[in-house]
C-alpha positions in Angstrom: 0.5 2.4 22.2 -0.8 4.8 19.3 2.0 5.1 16.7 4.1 8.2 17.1 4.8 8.0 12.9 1.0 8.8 12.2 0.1 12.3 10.8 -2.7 13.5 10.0 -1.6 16.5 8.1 -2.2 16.6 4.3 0.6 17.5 2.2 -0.2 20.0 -0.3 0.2 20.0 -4.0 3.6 21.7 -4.0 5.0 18.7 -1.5 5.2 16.3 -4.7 7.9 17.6 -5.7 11.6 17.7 -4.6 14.9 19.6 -5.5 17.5 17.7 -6.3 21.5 18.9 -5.5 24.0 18.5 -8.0 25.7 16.0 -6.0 22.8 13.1 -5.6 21.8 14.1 -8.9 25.1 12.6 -9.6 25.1 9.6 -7.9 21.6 9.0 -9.6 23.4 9.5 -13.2 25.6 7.2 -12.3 23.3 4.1 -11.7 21.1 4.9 -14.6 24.1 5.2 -17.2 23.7 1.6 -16.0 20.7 1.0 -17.1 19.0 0.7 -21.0 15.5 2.6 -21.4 12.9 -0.2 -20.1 15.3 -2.0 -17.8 14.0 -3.4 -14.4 15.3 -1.3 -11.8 14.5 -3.7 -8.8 18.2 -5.2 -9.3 19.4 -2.0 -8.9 20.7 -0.8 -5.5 19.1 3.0 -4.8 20.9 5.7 -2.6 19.7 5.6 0.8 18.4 9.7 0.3 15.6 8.5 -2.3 14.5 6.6 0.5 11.4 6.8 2.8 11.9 6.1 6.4 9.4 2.7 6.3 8.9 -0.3 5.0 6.2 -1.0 1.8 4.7 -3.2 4.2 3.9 -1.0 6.7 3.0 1.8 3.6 0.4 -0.3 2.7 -1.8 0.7 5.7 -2.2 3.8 4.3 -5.2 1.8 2.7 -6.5 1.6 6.3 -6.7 4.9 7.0 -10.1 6.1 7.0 -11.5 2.3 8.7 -15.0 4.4 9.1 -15.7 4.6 5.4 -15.7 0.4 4.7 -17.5 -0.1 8.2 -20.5 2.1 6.9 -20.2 0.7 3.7 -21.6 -2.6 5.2 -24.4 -0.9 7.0 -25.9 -0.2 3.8 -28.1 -2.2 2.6 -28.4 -0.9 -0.9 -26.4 -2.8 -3.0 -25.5 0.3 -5.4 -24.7 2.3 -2.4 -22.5 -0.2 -1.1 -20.6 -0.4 -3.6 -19.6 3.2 -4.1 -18.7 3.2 -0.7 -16.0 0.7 -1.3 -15.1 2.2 -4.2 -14.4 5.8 -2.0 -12.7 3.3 0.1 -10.1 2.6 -2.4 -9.7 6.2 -3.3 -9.5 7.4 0.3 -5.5 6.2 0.8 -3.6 7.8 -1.9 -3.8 11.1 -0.3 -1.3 9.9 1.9 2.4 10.5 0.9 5.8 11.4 2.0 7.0 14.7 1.2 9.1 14.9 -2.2 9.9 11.9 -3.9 10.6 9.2 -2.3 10.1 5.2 -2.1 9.4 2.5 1.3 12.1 0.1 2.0 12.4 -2.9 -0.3 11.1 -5.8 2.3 13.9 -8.9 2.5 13.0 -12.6 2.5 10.5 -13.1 5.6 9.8 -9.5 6.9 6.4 -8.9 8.3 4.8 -6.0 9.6 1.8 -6.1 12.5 -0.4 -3.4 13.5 -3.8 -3.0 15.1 -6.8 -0.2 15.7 -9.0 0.5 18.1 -12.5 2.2 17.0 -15.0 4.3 18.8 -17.3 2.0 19.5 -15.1 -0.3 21.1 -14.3 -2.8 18.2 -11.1 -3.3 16.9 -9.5 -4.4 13.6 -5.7 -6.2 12.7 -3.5 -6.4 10.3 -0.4 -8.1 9.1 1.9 -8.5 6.3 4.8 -10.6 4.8 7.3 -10.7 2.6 6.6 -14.2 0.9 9.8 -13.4 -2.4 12.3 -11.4 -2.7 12.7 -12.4 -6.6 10.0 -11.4 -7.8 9.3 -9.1 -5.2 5.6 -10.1 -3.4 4.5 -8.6 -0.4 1.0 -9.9 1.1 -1.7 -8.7 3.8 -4.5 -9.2 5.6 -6.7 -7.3 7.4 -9.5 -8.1 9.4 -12.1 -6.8 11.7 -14.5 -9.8 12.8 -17.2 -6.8 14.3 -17.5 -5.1 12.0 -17.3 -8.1 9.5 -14.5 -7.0 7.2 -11.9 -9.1 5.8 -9.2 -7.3 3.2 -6.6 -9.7 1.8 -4.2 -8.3 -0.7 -0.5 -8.9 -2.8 1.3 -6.3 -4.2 4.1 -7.1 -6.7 6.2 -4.2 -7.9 8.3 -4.1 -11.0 10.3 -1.3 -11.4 10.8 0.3 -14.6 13.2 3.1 -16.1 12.2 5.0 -18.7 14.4 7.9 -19.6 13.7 10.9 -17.1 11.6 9.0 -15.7 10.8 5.5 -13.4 7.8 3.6 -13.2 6.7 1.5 -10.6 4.2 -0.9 -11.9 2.0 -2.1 -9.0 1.0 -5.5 -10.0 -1.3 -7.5 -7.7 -5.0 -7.5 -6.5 -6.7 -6.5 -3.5 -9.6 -8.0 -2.3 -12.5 -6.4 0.1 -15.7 -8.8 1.3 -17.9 -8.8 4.0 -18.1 -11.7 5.9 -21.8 -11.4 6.6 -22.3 -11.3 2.6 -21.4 -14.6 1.2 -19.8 -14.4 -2.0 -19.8 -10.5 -2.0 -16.4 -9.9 -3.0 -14.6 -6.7 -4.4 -11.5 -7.4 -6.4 -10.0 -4.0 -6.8 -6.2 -3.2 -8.7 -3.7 0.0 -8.6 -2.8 2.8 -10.4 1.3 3.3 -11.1 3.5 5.4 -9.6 6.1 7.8 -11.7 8.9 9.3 -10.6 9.5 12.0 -13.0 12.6 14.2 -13.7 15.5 11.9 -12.8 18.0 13.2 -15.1 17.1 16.9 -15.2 14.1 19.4 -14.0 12.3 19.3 -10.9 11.3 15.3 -9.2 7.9 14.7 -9.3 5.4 11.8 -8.2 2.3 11.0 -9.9 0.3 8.5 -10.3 -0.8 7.4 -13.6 -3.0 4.6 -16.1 -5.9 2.8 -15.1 -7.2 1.1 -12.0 -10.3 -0.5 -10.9 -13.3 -2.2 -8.6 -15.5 -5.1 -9.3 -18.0 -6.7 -7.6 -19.5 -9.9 -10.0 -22.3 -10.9 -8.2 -23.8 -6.6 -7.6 -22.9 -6.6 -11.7 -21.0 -3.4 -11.0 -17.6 -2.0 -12.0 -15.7 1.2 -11.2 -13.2 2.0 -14.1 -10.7 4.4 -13.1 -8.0 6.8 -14.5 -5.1 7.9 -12.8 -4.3 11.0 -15.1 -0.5 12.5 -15.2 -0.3 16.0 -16.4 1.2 16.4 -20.3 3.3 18.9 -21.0 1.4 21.9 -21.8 -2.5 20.5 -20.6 -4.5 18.9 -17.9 -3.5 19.5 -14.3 -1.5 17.0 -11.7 -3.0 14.5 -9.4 -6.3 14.1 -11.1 -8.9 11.5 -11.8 -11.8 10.0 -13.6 -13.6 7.4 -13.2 -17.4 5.7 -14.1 -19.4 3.2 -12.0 -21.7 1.0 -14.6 -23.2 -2.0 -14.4 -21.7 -4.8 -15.6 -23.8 -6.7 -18.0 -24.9 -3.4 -19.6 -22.8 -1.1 -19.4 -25.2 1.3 -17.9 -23.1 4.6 -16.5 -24.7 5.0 -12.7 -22.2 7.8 -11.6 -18.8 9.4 -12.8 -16.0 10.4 -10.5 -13.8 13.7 -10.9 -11.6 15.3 -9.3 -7.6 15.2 -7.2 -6.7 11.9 -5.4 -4.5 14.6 -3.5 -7.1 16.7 -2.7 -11.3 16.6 -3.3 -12.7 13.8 -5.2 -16.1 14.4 -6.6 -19.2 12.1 -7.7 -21.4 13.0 -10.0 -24.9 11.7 -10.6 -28.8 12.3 -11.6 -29.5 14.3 -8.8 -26.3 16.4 -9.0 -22.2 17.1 -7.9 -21.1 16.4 -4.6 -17.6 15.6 -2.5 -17.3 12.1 -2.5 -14.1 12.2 -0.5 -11.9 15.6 1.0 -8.6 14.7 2.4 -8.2 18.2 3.9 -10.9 17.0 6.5 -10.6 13.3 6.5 -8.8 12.6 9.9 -6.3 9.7 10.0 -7.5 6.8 12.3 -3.8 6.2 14.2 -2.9 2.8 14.4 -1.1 0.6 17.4 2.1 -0.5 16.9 4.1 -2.5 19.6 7.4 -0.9 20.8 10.9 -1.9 18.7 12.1 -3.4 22.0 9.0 -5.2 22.1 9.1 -6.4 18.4 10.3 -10.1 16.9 14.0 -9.3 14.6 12.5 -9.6 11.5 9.7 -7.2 11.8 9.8 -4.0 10.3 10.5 -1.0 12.6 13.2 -3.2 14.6 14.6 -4.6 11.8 15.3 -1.3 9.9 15.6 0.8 13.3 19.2 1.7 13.1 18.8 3.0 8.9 15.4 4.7 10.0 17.5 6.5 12.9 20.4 7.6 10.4 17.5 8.9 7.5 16.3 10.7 10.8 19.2 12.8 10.7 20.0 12.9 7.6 23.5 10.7 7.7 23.4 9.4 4.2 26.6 7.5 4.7 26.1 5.8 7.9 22.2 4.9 6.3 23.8 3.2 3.3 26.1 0.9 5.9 23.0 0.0 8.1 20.6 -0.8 4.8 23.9 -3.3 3.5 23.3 -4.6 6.9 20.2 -6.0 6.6 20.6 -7.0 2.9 23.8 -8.8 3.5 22.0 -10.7 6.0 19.7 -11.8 4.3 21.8 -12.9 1.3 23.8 -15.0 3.9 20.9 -16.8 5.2 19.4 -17.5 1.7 23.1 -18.9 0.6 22.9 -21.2 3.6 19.6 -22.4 3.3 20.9 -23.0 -0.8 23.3 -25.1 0.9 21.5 -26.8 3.1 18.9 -27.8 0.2 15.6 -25.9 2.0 13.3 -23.5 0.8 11.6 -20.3 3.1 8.8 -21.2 4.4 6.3 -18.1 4.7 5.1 -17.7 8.3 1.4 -16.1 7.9 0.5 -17.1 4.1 0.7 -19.9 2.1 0.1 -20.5 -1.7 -3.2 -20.6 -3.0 -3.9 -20.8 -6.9 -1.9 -17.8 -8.3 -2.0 -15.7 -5.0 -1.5 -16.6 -1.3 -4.1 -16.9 1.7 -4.0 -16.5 4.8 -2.7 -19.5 6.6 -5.5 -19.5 9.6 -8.4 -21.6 8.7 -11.7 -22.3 10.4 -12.2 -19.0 11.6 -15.4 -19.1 14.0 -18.8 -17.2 12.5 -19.1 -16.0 16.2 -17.7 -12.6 15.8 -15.9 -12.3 19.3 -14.4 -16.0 18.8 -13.1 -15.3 15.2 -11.5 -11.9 16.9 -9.8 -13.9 19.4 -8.8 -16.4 16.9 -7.4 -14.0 14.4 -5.8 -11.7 17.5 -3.8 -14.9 18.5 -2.5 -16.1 15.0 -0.8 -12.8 13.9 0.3 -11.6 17.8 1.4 -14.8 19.3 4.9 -15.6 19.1 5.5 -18.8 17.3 7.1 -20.8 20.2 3.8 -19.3 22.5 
């Protein structure tokens, strides 16, 4: 079934920001009186209204939005060309917000999130992702689509930051983008941060901000990037800059410009042109089983009965059902203490620094390695 949460509207400009009432403005002074300037705020429990009604691990597939751009980047068979492609890859997701301010649902110890799309032509791609700690926070994710030879694996771990009127969200972790029919072509891309801005007093305000970037070692090619936030009396909000170059030489091949929220531009010899326009872009919906259908510990079904009470705006009854789930978990981490085991991650395992996939041998024969890779993230673990 086609996910009833997708939409493919794109929120203007003036849905960044969000009005504050006096009386969560309260609530929020109280929690950061709390705090010194620089503490972490992941410690920190957040009322339920600043929340988004999903989970970070199903907000990461805002990255997998526009599936069309990475299957024609491995069409081409220019290198250069390639890589720009996955570069407007990258920058094709951020577009994608919730109205105001607001942030996804901390994942607990052992969450996961599945989802899968069907394409045109027939071909399909999948996706899950984990919770392998809760302290640090790491959520990791894989996404593959054996047709069209795409493999995506990724970890994302967030520290949260406050810094006056304002928090940061420092998104720590590395994505990774290669093409299975291109040994040892791989993209190792990292984020921008995200800012919430006027805590305390003014108007709340997301933007993202500092550098970012994609790199491809054996094309010798890097896209730098800046994620620009507007200063007090200059520059403009949401905008960008960025300059593919080569590597070894630092050679400048094209510059980007432009809004993330809005039209991205690329600039080269021959000229300016949209390199990406999210007021066009259409949103490729993805499939998400039923809540009824769903395992307890993945996403929707787990944080059904807090989504259903941010739904309707019953702040009170949302903060009972999130200490729900968070109580829970505590309780089964103090038993396992007790019992003298450790979590055991379902779908990754530790590799190096990072985690991995846990499904090995995956077949070169396209239609085998989708069956394979179907079967390991939809298959119950008794089936």
């Amino acid at each position: 079934m086609s996910d009833p949460n997708n939409n493919n509207s794109v929120p203007s400009e003036g849905e960044d920001t969000e009005v504050v009432d006096e009386g969560n403005r309260s609530i929020l002074m109280d929690i950061i009186s709390q705090l010194s300037k620089g503490g972490d705020l992941h410690r920190v429990t957040l009322p339920t209204f600043v929340l988004e009604p999903r989970s970070m691990l199903e907000r990461i597939t805002d990255f997998m939005s526009h599936p069309e751009i990475i299957i024609q980047a491995n069409q081409l068979e220019d290198p250069v060309e390639r890589f720009v492609a996955v570069t407007r890859y990258f920058l094709s997701g951020w577009h994608i917000k919730p109205k105001g301010v607001k942030k996804p649902y901390n994942p607990i110890l052992g969450e996961h999130f599945r989802s899968k799309w069907t394409f045109a032509d027939g071909t399909e791609a999948f996706y899950v992702a984990e919770q392998v700690s809760h302290h640090p926070p790491i959520s990791v994710y894989y996404y593959s689509s054996p047709e069209n030879h795409i493999r995506i694996v990724g970890d994302l771990l967030p520290k949260s930051k406050f810094l006056g009127n304002s928090a940061a969200t420092l998104m720590q972790g590395e994505i990774n983008v290669s093409f299975t029919n291109r040994p040892g072509e791989e993209y190792m891309i990292t984020m921008p941060n995200v800012y919430a801005r006027g805590i305390l007093f003014g108007t709340m305000l997301m933007e993202l901000g500092d550098a970012a970037a994609v790199k491809c070692p054996k094309l010798d090619l890097v896209c730098t990037l800046e994620f620009k936030v507007k200063g007090y009396f200059t520059g403009t909000y949401n905008s960008i800059a960025g300059k593919i170059k080569r590597i070894s030489t630092g050679e400048v091949l094209y510059e980007i410009s432009g809004k993330w929220s809005d039209e991205i531009y690329i600039t080269k010899k021959g000229g300016k042109e949209v390199f990406f326009d999210s007021k066009t872009a259409m949103i490729q919906p993805k499939i998400v089983a039923q809540e009824n259908e769903q395992e307890p510990h993945e996403s929707r079904r787990l944080w059904s009965k807090l989504t259903a009470a941010l739904k309707v705006n019953n702040q009170t009854l949302a903060t009972e059902e999130k200490s729900k789930v968070e109580d829970a978990q505590r309780a089964r981490s103090k038993a396992r203490e007790e019992r003298g085991e450790t979590h055991v991650c379902r779908f990754f395992e530790p590799n190096g620094d990072g985690f991995d996939i846990k499904l090995k041998n995956v077949s070169s024969d396209p239609k085998e390695a989708k069956k394979q890779i179907e079967a390991f993230i939809f298959d119950s673990p008794s089936s």
